[in-house]
N, C-alpha and C positions, 0 to 999 in steps of 0.2 A: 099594640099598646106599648109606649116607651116605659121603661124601666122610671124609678122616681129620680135619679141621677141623672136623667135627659131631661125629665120635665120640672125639676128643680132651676135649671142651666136653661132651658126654653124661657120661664117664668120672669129669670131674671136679664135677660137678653133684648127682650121687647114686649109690649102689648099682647093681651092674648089677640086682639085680632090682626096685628103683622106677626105673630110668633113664627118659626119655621123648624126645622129638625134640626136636632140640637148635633154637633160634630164635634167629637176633638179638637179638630185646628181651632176653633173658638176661642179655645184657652189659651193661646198663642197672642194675643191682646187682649190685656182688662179693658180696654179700652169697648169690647163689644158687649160688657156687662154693663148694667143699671148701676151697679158700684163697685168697686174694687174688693170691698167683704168680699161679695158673692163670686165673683172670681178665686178670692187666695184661697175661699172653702173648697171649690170643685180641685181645684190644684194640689192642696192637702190632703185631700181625700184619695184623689189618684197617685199622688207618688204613693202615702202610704200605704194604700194595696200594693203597689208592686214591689216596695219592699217588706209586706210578712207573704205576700201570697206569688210574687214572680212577674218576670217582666211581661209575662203574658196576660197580667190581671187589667179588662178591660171593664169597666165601672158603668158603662152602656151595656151591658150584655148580663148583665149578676141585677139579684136584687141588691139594692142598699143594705147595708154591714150596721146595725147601730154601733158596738163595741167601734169599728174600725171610723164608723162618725164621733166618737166619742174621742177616741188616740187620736184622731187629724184636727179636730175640733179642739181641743185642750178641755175643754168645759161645756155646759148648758148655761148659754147664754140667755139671760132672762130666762130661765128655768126650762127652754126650752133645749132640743137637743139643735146642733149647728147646721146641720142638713135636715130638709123638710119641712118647717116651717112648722113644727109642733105635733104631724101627722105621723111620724114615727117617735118610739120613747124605748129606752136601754132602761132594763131594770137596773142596773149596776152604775154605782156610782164610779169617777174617776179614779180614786183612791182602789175603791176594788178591785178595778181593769187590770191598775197598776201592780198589784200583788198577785193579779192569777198571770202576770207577763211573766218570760223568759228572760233572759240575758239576751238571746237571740233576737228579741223583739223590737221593734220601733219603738222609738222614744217617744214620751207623751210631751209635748212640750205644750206653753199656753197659746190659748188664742190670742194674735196680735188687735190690739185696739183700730178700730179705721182711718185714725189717723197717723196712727204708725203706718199702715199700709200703702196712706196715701203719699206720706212724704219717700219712704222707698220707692212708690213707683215713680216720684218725681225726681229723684235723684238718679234713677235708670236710664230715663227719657235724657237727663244733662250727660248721664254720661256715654249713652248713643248719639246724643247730636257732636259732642266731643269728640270721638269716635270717627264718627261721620269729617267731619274739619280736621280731623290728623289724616285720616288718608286721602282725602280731598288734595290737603296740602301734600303731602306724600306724590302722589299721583303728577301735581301742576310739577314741582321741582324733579320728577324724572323726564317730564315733558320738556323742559327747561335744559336738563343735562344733556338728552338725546338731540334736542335741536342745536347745541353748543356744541356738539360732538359732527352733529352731519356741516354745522360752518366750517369747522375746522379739517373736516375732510374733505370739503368742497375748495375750502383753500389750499389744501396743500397741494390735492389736485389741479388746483389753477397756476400753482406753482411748478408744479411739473412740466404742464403743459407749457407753459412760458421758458421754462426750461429749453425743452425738446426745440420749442421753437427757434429761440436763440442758439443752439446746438445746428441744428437746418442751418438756419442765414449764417451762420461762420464756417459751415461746410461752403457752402458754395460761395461765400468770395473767398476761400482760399482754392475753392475750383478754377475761379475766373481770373482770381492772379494768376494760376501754373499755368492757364494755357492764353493767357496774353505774354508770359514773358516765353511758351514754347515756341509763341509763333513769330516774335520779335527774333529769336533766335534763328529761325528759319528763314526769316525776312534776310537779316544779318547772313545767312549760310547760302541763299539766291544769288544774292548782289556778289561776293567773293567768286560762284561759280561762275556768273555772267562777265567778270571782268578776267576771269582766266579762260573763259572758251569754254565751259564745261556746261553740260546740261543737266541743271538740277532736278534731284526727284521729285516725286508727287510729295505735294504737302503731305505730311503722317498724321493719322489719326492721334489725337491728340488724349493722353490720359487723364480718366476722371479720379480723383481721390478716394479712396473708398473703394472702390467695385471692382469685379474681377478683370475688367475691360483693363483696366490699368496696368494691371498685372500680365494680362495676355500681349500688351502693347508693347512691354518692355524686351519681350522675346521673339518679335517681330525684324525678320532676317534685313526686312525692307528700311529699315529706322536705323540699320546700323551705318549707312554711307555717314562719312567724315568729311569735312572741308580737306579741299589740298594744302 
């Protein structure tokens, strides 16, 4: 059998005939109450157990507290007490509660009117949906920065690459000038041998700019014959 704090919270949840077993998480939206009252009550009722009796104080599992329905309740509304619907009653008035408390004690504060309650819950719901639209917007403008961030990487890399490319094509025409004017040279250094009787050598491997081949070409015993 559920404690009166479940079937208080059952009662005002739904129908008895859809009613279902009443949960904690329930409280987690007024929205699953009959009204927002019967909500702020279960909610005042539970913090303030767990602040006189510990954060271990579980309001499903205890009987109902009248004193501690009376301190979350602020008063007897319509003379009754705020939890249970007139089936429980606290011999001790407000005022008395208040002078047998400590220092230590939870404050008694009043019960909110239901229209206080409702326009708070409707200023919560403005300022979740607000909430909701700042990091919404939040979220599109780091989409926005990151996408602005991968163009300009993607450009600069296309600019490199454009780079490297033009770097290439002016490598090798200043390849294909050196070894048009090597071989002009050689053309020029044929024609002197043939008109002096001389037998020219083997055309020379011809050096590439850049590469080792160039390098080894130039120390080539064979490249060193001279015109007469």
């Amino acid at each position: 059998m559920p404690h009166l704090y479940d079937l208080y919270g059952m009662s005002h949840t739904a129908s008895y005939k859809k009613a279902k077993a009443f949960s904690e998480s329930d409280l987690d939206d007024p929205n699953n109450f009959t009204n927002i009252s019967c909500h702020h009550k279960l909610v005042a009722y539970r913090d303030a157990g767990k602040a006189t009796k510990g954060d271990d104080f579980n309001p499903s599992q205890e009987p109902l507290d009248p004193e501690l329905v009376m301190i979350s309740g602020g008063r007897r509304p319509h003379g009754s007490i705020a939890i249970g619907d007139g089936i429980i009653r606290c011999p001790l008035t407000l005022p008395e509660i208040k002078a047998r408390q400590s220092s230590s004690c939870v404050e008694i504060t009043r019960h909110p009117r239901p229209v206080d309650l409702a326009i708070e819950a409707a200023l919560q719901k403005e300022r979740l949906v607000n909430q909701a639209a700042l990091e919404k917007e939040r979220l599109a403008n780091q989409a926005a920065l990151e996408k602005e961030r991968l163009a300009s990487q993607a450009s600069l890399q296309a600019a490199l690459d454009e780079r490297d490319q033009t770097t290439t094509r002016l490598i090798e025409e200043e390849r294909s000038r050196n070894e048009a004017g090597q071989r002009a040279l050689y053309e020029l250094f044929v024609g002197l041998c043939e008109k002096s009787g001389q037998v020219p050598p083997p055309m020379p491997v011809f050096s590439s700019i850049g590469t080792n081949n160039s390098r080894a070409a130039s120390h080539d015993p064979s490249r060193g014959v001279s015109p007469p």
